[in-house]
C-alpha positions as MATLAB code, in Angstrom:
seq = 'XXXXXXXXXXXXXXXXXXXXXXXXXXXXXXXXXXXXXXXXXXXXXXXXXXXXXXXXXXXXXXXXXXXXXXXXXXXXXXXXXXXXXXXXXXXXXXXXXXXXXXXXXXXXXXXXXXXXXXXXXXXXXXXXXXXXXXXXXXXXXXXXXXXXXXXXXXXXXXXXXXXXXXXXXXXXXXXXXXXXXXXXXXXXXXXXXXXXXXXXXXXXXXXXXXXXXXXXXXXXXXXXXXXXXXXXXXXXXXXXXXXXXXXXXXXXXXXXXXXXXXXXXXXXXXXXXXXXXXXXXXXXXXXXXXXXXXXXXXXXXXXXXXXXXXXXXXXXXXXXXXXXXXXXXXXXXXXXXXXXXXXXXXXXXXXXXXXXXXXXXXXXXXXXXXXXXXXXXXXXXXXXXXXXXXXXXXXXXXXXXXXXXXXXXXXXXXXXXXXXXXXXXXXXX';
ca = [
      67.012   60.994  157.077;
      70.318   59.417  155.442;
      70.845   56.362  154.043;
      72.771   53.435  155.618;
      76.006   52.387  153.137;
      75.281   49.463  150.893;
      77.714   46.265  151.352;
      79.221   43.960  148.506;
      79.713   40.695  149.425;
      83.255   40.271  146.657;
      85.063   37.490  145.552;
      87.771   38.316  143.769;
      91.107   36.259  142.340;
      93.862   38.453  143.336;
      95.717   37.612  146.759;
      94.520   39.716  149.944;
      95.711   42.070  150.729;
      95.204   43.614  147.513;
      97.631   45.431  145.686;
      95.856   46.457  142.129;
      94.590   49.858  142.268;
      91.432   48.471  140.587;
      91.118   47.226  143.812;
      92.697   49.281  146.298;
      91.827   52.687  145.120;
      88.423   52.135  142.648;
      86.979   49.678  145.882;
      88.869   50.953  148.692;
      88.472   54.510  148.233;
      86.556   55.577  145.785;
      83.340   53.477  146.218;
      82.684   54.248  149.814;
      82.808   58.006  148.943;
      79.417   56.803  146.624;
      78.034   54.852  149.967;
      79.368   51.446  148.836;
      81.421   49.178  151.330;
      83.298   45.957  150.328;
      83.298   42.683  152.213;
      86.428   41.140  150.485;
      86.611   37.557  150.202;
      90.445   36.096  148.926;
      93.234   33.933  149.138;
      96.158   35.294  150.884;
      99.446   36.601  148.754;
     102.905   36.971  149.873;
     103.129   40.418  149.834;
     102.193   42.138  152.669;
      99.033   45.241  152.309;
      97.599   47.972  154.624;
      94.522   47.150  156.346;
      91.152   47.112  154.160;
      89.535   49.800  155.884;
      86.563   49.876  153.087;
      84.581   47.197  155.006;
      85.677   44.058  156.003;
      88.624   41.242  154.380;
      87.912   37.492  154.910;
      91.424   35.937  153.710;
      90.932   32.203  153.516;
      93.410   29.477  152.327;
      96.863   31.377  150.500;
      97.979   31.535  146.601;
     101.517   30.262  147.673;
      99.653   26.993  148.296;
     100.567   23.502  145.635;
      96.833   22.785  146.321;
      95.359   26.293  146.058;
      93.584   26.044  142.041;
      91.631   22.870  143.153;
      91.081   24.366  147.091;
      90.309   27.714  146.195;
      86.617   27.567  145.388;
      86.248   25.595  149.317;
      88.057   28.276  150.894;
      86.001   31.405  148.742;
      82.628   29.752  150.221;
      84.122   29.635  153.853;
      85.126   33.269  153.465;
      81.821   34.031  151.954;
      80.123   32.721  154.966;
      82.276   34.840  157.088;
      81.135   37.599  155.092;
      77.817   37.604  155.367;
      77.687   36.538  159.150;
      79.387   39.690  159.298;
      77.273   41.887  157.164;
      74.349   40.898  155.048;
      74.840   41.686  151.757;
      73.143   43.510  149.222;
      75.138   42.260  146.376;
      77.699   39.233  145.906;
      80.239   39.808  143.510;
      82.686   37.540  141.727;
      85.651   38.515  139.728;
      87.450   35.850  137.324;
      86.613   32.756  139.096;
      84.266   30.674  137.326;
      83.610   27.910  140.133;
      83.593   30.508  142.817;
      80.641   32.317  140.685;
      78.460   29.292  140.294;
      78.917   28.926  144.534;
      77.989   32.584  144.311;
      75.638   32.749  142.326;
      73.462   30.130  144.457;
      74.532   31.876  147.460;
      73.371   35.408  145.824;
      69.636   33.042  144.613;
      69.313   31.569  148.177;
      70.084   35.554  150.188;
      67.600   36.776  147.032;
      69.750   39.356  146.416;
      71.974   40.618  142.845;
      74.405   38.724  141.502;
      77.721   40.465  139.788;
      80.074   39.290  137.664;
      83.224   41.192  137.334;
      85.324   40.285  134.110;
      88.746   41.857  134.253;
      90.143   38.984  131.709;
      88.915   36.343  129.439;
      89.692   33.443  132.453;
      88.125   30.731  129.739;
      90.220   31.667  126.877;
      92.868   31.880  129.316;
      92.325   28.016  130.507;
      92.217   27.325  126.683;
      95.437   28.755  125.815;
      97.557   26.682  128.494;
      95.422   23.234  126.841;
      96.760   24.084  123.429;
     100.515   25.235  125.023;
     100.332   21.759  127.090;
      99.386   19.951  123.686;
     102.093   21.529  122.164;
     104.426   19.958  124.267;
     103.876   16.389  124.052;
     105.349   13.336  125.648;
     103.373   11.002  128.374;
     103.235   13.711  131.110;
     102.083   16.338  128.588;
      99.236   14.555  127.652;
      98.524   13.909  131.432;
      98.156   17.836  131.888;
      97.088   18.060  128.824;
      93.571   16.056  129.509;
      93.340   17.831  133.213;
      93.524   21.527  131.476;
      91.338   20.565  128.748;
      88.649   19.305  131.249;
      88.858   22.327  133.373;
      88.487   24.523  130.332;
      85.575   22.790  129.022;
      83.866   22.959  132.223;
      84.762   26.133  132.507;
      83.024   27.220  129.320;
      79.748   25.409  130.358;
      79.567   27.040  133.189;
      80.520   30.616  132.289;
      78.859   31.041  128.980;
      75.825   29.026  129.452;
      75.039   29.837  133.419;
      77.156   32.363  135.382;
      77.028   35.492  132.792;
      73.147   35.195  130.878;
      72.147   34.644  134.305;
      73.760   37.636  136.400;
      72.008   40.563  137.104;
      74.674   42.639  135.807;
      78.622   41.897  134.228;
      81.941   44.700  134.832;
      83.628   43.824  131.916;
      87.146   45.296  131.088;
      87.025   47.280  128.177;
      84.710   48.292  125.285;
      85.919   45.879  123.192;
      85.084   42.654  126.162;
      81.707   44.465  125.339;
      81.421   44.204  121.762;
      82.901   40.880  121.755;
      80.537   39.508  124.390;
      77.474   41.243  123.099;
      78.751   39.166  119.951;
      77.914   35.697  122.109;
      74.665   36.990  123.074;
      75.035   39.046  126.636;
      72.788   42.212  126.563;
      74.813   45.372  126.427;
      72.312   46.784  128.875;
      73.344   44.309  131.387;
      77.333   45.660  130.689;
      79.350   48.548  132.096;
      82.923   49.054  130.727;
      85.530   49.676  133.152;
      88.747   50.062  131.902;
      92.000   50.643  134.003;
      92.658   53.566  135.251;
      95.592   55.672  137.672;
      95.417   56.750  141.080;
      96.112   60.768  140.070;
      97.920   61.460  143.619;
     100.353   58.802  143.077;
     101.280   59.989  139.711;
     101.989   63.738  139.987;
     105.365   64.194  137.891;
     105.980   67.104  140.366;
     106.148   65.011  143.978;
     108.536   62.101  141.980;
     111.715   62.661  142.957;
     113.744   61.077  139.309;
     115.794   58.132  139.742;
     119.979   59.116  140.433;
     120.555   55.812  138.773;
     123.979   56.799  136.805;
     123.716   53.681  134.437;
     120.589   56.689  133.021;
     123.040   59.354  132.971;
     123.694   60.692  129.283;
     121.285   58.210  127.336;
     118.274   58.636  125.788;
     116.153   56.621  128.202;
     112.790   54.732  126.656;
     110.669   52.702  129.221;
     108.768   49.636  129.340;
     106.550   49.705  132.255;
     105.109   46.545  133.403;
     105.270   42.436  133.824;
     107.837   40.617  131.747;
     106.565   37.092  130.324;
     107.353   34.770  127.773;
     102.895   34.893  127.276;
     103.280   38.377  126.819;
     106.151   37.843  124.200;
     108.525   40.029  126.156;
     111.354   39.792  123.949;
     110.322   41.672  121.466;
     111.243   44.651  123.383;
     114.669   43.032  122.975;
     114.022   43.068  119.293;
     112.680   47.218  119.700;
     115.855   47.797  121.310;
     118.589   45.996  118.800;
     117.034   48.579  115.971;
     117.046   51.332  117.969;
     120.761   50.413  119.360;
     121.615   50.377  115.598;
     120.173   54.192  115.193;
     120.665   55.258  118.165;
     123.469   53.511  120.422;
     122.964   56.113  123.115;
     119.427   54.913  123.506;
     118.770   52.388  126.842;
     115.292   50.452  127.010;
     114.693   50.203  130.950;
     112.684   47.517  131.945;
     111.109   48.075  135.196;
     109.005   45.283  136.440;
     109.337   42.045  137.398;
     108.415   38.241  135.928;
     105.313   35.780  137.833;
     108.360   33.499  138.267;
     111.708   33.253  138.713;
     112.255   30.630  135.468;
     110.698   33.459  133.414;
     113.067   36.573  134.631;
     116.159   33.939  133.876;
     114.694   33.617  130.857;
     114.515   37.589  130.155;
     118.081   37.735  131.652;
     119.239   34.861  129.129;
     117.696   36.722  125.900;
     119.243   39.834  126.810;
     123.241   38.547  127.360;
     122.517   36.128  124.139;
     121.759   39.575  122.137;
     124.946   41.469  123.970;
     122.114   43.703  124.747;
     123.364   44.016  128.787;
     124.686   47.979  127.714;
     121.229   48.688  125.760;
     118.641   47.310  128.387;
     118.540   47.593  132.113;
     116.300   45.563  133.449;
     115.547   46.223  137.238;
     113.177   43.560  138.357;
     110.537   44.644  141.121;
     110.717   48.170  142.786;
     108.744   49.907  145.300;
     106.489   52.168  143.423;
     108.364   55.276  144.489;
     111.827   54.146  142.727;
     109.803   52.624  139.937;
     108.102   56.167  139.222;
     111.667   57.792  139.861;
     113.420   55.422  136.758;
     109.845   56.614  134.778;
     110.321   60.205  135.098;
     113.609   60.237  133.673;
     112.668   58.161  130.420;
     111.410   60.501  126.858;
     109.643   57.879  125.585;
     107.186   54.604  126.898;
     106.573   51.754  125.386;
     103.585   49.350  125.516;
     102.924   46.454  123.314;
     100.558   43.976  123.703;
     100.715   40.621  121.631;
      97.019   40.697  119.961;
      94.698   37.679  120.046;
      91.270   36.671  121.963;
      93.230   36.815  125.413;
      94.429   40.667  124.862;
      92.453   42.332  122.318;
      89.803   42.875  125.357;
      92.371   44.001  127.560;
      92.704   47.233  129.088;
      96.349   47.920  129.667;
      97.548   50.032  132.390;
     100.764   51.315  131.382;
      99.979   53.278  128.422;
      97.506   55.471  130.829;
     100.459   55.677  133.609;
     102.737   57.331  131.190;
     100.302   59.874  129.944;
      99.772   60.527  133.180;
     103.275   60.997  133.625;
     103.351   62.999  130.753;
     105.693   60.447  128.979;
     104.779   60.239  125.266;
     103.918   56.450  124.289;
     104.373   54.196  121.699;
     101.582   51.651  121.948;
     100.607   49.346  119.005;
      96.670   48.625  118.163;
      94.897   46.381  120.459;
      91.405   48.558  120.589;
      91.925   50.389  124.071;
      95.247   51.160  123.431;
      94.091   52.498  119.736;
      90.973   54.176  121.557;
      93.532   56.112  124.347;
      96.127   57.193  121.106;
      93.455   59.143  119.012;
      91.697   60.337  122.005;
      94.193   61.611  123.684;
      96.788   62.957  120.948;
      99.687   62.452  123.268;
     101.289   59.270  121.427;
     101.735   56.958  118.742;
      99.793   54.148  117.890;
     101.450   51.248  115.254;
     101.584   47.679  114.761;
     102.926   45.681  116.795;
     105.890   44.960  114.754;
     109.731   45.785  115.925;
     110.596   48.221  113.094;
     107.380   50.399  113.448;
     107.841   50.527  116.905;
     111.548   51.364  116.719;
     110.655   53.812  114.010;
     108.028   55.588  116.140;
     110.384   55.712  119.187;
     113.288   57.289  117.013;
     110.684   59.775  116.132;
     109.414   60.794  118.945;
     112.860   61.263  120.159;
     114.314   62.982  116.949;
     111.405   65.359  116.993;
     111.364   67.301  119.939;
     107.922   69.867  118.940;
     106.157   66.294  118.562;
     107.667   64.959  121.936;
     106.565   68.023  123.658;
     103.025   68.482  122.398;
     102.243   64.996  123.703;
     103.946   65.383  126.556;
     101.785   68.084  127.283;
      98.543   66.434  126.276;
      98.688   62.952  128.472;
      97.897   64.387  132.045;
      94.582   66.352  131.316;
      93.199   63.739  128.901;
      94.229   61.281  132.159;
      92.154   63.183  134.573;
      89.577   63.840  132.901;
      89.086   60.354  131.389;
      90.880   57.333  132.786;
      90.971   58.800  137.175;
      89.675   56.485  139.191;
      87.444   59.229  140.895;
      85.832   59.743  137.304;
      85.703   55.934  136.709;
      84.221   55.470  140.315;
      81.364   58.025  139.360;
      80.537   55.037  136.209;
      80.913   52.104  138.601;
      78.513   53.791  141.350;
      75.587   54.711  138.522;
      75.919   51.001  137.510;
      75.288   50.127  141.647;
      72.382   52.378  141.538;
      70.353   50.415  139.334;
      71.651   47.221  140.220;
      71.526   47.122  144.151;
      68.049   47.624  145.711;
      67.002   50.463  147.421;
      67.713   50.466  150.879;
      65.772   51.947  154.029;
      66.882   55.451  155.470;
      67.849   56.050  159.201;
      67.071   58.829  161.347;
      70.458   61.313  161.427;
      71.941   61.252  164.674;
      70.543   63.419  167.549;
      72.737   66.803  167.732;
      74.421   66.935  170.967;
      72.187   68.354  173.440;
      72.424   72.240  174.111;
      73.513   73.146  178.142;
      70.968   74.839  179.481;
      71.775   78.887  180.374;
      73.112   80.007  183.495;
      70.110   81.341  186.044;
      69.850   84.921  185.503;
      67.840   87.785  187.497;
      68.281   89.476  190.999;
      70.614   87.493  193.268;
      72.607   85.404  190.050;
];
């Protein structure tokens, strides 16, 4: 007897196809090597994505839409119905949508089946945030958009604090820290698994990246910032990294690969870094394929990755400290708890404040200091693999499944093909 794959019904916020490998590779991959198929329920992106050959995609309504924040929770219900005409779950999931969960959740109370709530970021605090930046800015139409955020995020609270997570039969959260702190409102830890990010390890084998030829690289001491550039994320103070070490160092050159959520916000980055006379100091490349991204990587000593602390980040679980480990790039990361946890565990970085000097100072360390450069060099990729995978995170996700879905029915194997019968033998054959 074997037994039949279980199906997630799964809501999530990111546009379809998906592109995160917490999606793609953890839910795409990995899970249906543990028996677990996905039923993917979205809004549809711009970018284009391979086929979701995990189970099923139900892409309903698009993220490029004026209308799509007050039509997306419509559109998630159609595309739930579509996925469980299609397969019956044994499981819905919801990731950061709060109205989408509560249409979920009565969906997962009416099928009588688990309800899952996957928290990848704090989407409340996150609502709150843009009230108080909105109130900030005053003037008639301030206030306007001021009173519509500040409803949303007050009904958002209600109803993910006081129905969607005490209610669920289990909550993903992002990092151990998301635990603590929402252990610290109340939420059983028994009812949490931590997942934090992790890397695809056949994407990011140093040895099949062919390095950048970019000649702007040739000669300088290359240090990398990996990642999305955003005023939120207070961006320019790599700018403010890079004037110190320019000062030190002037053959240094910060290259920024990644690009801004908007075009206002990459002008912005541009702006900063011609106002600084910074334009021979930092290259910043905007988006890149993955392969030319990991090609400009591979030729930097040094990565950096700062996160601004506060409620929205302190619970993060930042990729781009773990890709350059993997890489075996040494980083420089300052002391959000993940980031703090990943430094001391794994030996192959350092781990400051996230101010401009002690990151500057680090950097010029790490690449004055070439024993020290080398040693963590050497220690990011096996602390990666072993730890932060997202085959060894999949094996985590899966237990949590085990005791969350129910147990489902075996099925008889199928028949072996049936064995042709032997040739007549005996006098006259």
């Amino acid at each position: 007897m074997v037994t039949r794959p279980h199906s997630i019904a799964f809501i999530v916020r990111d546009p379809l196809p998906p592109l995160r490998a917490d999606l793609l590779t953890l839910f795409g991959i990995e899970m249906p090597r543990h028996g677990i198929h996905t039923e993917l329920v979205g809004q549809g992106g711009a970018a284009q994505g391979a086929p979701w050959g995990a189970g099923g995609m139900h892409v309903v309504g698009s993220l490029g839409s004026r209308f799509a924040s007050v039509l997306a929770p419509l559109w998630d219900a159609f595309g739930l119905l579509r996925a469980v005409r299609r397969v019956r779950p044994d499981c819905i999931q919801v990731r950061d949508k709060i109205a989408s969960a509560l249409l979920a959740w009565l969906a997962a109370r009416m099928l009588r089946v688990p309800f899952v709530y996957w928290m990848s970021f704090p989407i409340v605090e996150g609502y709150e945030a843009r009230r108080d930046a909105l109130a900030r800015r005053g003037g008639t139409r301030g206030l306007v958009l001021w009173l519509a955020h500040a409803l949303r995020a007050r009904a958002a609270r209600l109803v993910a604090y006081r129905l969607v997570l005490p209610t669920a039969d289990h909550v993903f959260v992002q990092s151990a820290a998301m635990c603590d702190w929402l252990a610290g409102q109340g939420l059983a830890r028994t009812r949490m698994t931590a997942v934090p990010m992790g890397v695809d390890a056949t994407l990011l084998q140093r040895s099949a990246i062919v390095p950048s030829t970019d000649p702007r690289l040739d000669g300088r001491r290359v240090v990398l910032y990996l990642g999305r550039v955003a005023q939120s994320r207070r961006s320019d103070f790599l700018l403010d990294v890079a004037e110190r070490l320019r000062a030190q160092l002037p053959e240094s050159l910060l290259v920024i690969v990644g690009d801004a959520p908007s075009p206002d916000e990459m002008a912005w980055m541009r702006g900063a870094i011609a106002e600084r006379a910074l334009g021979g100091h930092v290259l910043l490349t905007g988006w890149l394929p993955q392969h030319l991204a990991l090609g400009y990587a591979v030729r930097a000593e040094v990565g950096l990755s700062p996160i601004p602390r506060g409620a929205l980040f302190d619970v993060s679980s930042p990729t781009k400290l773990v890709e350059y480990l993997a890489l075996g790039i040494p980083g420089v990361a300052n002391d959000i708890p993940d980031q703090a946890l990943v430094i001391e565990a794994s030996g192959a970085g350092l781990c400051v404040p996230m101010q401009a000097d002690a990151f500057a100072d680090a950097t010029l360390r790490l690449l004055g200091d070439p024993v020290l450069a080398a040693a963590c060099a050497e220690r990011g990729p096996p602390w990666v693999r072993a730890h932060r995978t997202y085959d060894i995170l999949a094996r985590d996700v899966a237990l949590a499944y085990s005791r969350i879905l129910p147990a489902l029915p075996s099925v008889p194997p199928p028949l072996p093909p049936p064995v042709p019968s032997a040739p007549p033998c005996g006098p006259g054959a």
